[in-house]
C-alpha distance (Angstrom), angle and dihedral (degrees) to the residues before:
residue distance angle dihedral
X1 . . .
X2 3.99 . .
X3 3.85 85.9 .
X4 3.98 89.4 55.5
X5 3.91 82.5 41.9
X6 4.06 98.5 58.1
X7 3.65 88.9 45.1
X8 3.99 94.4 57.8
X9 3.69 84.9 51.5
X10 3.08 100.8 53.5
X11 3.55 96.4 44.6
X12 4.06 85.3 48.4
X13 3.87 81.3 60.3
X14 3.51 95.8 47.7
X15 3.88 93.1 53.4
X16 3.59 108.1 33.3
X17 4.03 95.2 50.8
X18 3.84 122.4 115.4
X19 3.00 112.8 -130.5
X20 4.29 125.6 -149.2
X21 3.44 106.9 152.8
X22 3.66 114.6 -83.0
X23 3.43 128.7 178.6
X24 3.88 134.3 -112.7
X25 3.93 117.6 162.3
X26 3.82 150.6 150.1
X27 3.56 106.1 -143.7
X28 4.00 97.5 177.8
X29 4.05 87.7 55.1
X30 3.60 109.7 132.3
X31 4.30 89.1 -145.0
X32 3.90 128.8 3.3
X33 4.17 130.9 -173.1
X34 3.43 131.5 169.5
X35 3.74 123.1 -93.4
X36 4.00 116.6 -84.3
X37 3.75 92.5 -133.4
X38 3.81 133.6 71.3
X39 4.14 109.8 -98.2
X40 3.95 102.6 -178.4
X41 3.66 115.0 -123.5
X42 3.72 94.0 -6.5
X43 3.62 142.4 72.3
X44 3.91 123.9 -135.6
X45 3.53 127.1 -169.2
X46 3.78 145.2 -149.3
X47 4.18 115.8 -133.4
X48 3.60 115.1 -173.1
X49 3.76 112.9 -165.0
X50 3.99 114.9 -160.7
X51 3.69 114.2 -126.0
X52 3.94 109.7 -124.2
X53 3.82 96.1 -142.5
X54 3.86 132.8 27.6
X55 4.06 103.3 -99.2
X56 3.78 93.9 11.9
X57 3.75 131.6 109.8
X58 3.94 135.7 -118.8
X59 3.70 125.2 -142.5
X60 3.72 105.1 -132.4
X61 3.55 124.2 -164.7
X62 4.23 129.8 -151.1
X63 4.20 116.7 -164.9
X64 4.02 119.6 -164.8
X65 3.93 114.2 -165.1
X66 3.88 113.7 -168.2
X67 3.61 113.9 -106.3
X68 4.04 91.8 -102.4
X69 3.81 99.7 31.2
X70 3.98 86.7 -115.4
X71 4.20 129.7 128.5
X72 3.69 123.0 -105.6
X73 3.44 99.5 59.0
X74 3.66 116.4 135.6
X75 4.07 114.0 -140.1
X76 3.70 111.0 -165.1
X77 4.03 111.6 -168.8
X78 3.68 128.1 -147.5
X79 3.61 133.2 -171.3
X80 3.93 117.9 -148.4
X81 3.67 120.0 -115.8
X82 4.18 113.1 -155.2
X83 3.80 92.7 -163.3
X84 3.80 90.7 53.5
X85 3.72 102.8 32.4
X86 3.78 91.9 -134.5
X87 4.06 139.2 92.5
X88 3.57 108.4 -104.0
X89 4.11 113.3 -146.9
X90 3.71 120.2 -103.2
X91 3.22 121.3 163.2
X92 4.42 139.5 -6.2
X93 3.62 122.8 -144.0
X94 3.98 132.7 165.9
X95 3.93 137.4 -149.5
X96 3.67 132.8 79.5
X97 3.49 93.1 -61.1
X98 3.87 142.4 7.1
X99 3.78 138.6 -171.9
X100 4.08 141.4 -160.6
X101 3.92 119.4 -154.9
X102 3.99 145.6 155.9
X103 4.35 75.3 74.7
X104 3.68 91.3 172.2
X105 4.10 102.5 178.8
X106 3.85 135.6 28.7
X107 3.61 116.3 -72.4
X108 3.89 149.9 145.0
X109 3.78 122.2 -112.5
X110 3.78 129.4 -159.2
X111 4.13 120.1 -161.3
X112 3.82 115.2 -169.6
X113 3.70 105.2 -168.5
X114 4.16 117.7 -161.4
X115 4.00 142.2 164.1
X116 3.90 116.4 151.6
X117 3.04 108.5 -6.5
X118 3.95 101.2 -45.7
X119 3.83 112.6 112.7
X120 4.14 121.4 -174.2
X121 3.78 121.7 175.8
X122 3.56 133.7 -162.5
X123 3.61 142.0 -174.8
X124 3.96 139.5 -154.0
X125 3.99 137.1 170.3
X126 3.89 118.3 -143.5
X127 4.21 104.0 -150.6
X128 3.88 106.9 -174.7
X129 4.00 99.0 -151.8
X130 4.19 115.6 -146.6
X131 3.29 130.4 165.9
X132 3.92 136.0 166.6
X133 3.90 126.0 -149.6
X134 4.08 109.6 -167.4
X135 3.69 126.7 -176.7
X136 3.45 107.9 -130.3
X137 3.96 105.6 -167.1
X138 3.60 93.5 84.5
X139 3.49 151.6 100.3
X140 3.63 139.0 -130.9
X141 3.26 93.1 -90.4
X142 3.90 95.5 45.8
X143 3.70 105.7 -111.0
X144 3.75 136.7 115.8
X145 3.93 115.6 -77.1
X146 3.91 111.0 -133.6
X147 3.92 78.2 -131.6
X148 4.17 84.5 73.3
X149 4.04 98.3 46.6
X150 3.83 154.4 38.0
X151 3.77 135.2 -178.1
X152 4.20 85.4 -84.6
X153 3.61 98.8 47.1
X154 4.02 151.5 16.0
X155 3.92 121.6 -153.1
X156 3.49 122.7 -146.5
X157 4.08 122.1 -170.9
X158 4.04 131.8 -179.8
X159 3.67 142.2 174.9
X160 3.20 132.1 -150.5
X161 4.59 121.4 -148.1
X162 3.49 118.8 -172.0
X163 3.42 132.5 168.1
X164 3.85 127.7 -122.5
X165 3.72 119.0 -99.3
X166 4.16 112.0 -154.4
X167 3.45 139.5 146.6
X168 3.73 141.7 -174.7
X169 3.89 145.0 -100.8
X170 3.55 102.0 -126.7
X171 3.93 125.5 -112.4
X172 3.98 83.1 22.5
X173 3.79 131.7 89.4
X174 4.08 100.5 -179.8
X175 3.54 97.7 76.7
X176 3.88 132.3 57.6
X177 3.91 118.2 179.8
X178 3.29 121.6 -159.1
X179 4.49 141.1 -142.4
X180 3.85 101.5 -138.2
X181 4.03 114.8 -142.9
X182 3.58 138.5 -168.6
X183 3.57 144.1 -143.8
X184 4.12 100.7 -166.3
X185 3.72 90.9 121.0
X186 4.04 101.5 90.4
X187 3.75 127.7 152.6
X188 3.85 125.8 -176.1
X189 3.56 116.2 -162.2
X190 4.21 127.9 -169.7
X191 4.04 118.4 -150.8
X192 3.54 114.7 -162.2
X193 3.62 127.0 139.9
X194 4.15 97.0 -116.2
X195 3.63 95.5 32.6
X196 3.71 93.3 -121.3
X197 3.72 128.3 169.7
X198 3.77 127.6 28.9
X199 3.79 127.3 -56.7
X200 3.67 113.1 -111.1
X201 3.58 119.7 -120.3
X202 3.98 135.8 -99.4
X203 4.16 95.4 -101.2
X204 3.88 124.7 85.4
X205 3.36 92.5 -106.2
X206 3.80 118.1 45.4
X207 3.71 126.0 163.8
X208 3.91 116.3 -148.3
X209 3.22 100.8 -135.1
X210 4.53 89.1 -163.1
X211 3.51 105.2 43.5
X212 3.71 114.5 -146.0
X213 3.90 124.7 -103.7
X214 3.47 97.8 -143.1
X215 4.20 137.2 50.4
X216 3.89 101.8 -67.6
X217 3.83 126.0 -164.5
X218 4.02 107.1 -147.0
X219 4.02 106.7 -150.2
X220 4.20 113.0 -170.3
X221 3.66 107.6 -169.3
X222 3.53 118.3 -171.6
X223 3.98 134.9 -167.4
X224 3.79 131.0 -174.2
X225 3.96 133.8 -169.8
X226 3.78 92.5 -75.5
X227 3.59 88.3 64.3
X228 4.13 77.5 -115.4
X229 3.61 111.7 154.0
X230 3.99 143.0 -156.2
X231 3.97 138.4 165.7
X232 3.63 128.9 -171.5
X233 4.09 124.2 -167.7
X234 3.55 134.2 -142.6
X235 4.68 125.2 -176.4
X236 3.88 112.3 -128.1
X237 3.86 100.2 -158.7
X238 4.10 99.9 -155.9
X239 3.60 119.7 -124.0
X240 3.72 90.2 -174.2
X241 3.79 131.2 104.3
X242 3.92 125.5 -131.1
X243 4.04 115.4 -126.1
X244 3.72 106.3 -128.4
X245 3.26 142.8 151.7
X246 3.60 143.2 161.8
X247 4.03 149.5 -149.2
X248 3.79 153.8 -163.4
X249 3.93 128.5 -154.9
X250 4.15 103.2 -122.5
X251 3.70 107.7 -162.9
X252 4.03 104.4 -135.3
X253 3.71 89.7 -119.6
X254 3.05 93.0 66.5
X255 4.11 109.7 120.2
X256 3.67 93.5 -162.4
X257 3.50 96.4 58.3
X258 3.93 96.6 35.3
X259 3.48 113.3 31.1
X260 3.67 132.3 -170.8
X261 3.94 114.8 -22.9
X262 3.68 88.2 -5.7
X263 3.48 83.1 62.3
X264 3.92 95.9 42.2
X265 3.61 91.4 49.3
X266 3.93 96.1 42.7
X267 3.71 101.4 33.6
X268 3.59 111.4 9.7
X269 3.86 134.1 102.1
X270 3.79 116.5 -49.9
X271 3.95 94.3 -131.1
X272 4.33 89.5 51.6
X273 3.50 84.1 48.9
X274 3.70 96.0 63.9
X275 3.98 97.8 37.2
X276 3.70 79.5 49.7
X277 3.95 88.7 64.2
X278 3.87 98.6 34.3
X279 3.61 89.6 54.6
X280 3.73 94.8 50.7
X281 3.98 90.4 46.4
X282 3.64 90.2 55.9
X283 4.20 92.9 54.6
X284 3.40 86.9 47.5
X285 4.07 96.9 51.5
């Protein structure tokens, strides 16, 4: 019964509210869109705030300017409960304006605004967007298992975690809509000291099809539609050899390189030369 209760006044609060164009915004948000459901005479919005670090946290923060920019306007705060389906009071403050940060988790917020008689509500949900990309063709140690190569070929594999961003339709808790992201934005890069080998493609799982013959560093980079980005790094230790050779001009005078009648023959006079072959014609006749 009280849960039936709570959601006809919240509803009553939802329909009975004038309406003039208050204010409730995140302006640090790394994305924002509008609300997927209907919200009568007001629009509510969805911020998404990119995580810095895999794991770690982000301290969102949520403004509300009075509908007229003026003082004396009361701003009531609510938090939204899921298991209720309805924003639970938190905290008053008054002024033109008024703020909440340090938001460290993913939640809905309610702001009822009122001075004389004029009420205004808004609403906004705070998504805190993380996602992990992990190269999984490595050790411990983070190189290359012999497993994932040969002299002919290097392969490369990633996945991508993310977590699920969702929100509610207020005074209900049987439906949960959701802000679809992406992760199609992936960049491998090789770092080697000659460049050599080919580059790896833009999938997860790229197979370089001329393996390197030095050390290589394999960099995946990968951004999603939060502009939210992550790398991971994995050590190819080359098995391959480098062709190389090298060479010195040796004049053909040169005694210590053609000695004796190699020498003659190679880098002697012109006119020894040729007695050199008439003689050895006539022992052979």
């Amino acid at each position: 019964m009280l849960r039936h209760l709570l959601k006809f006044i919240c509803i009553i609060l939802v329909t009975n509210t004038v309406y003039v164009n208050a204010q409730l915004y995140a302006p640090d948000a790394d994305y924002s869109e509008q609300v997927k459901y209907d919200s009568p005479g007001s629009t509510d919005s969805v911020y998404i705030f990119n995580v810095p670090e895999y794991g770690s946290s982000a301290n969102a923060r949520l403004e509300a300017l009075s509908p007229d920019g003026t003082d004396n306007w009361e701003f009531l705060w609510s938090l939204y409960n899921p298991a209720t389906g309805n924003f639970i009071p938190e905290s008053t403050f008054s002024g033109s304006s008024s703020y909440i940060d340090n938001i460290g988790t993913s939640a809905g917020y309610q702001v009822v605004f009122t001075k004389n008689g004029t009420v205004d509500t808004c609403r906004a949900w705070i998504l805190l967007n993380d996602f992990n990309v992990e190269i999984t063709t490595k050790d411990n140690s983070g190189k290359l298992p012999s497993l994932y190569f040969s002299c002919e070929y290097i392969d490369l594999e990633a996945e991508v975690t993310g977590n699920v961003l969702y929100y509610y339709i207020p005074c209900r808790t049987d439906t949960i809509l959701y802000v679809s992201n992406s992760y199609s934005n992936i960049e491998w890069v090789a770092e080697n000291e000659e460049g050599s080998g080919s580059k790896p493609g833009g999938v997860l799982d790229p197979r370089v099809s001329n393996p390197p013959y030095e050390d290589t560093k394999y960099i995946i980079t990968v951004l999603d539609k939060f502009n939210c980005e992550r790398s991971d790094t994995v050590l190819y230790e080359s098995i391959q050899s480098k062709a190389e050779f090298d060479y010195a001009y040796i004049e053909l005078t040169d005694a210590e390189y053609y000695p004796e009648e190699y020498g003659l023959f190679y880098g002697g006079d012109y006119d020894k030369i040729l007695i050199l072959i008439q003689e050895t014609l006539l022992l052979t006749s």
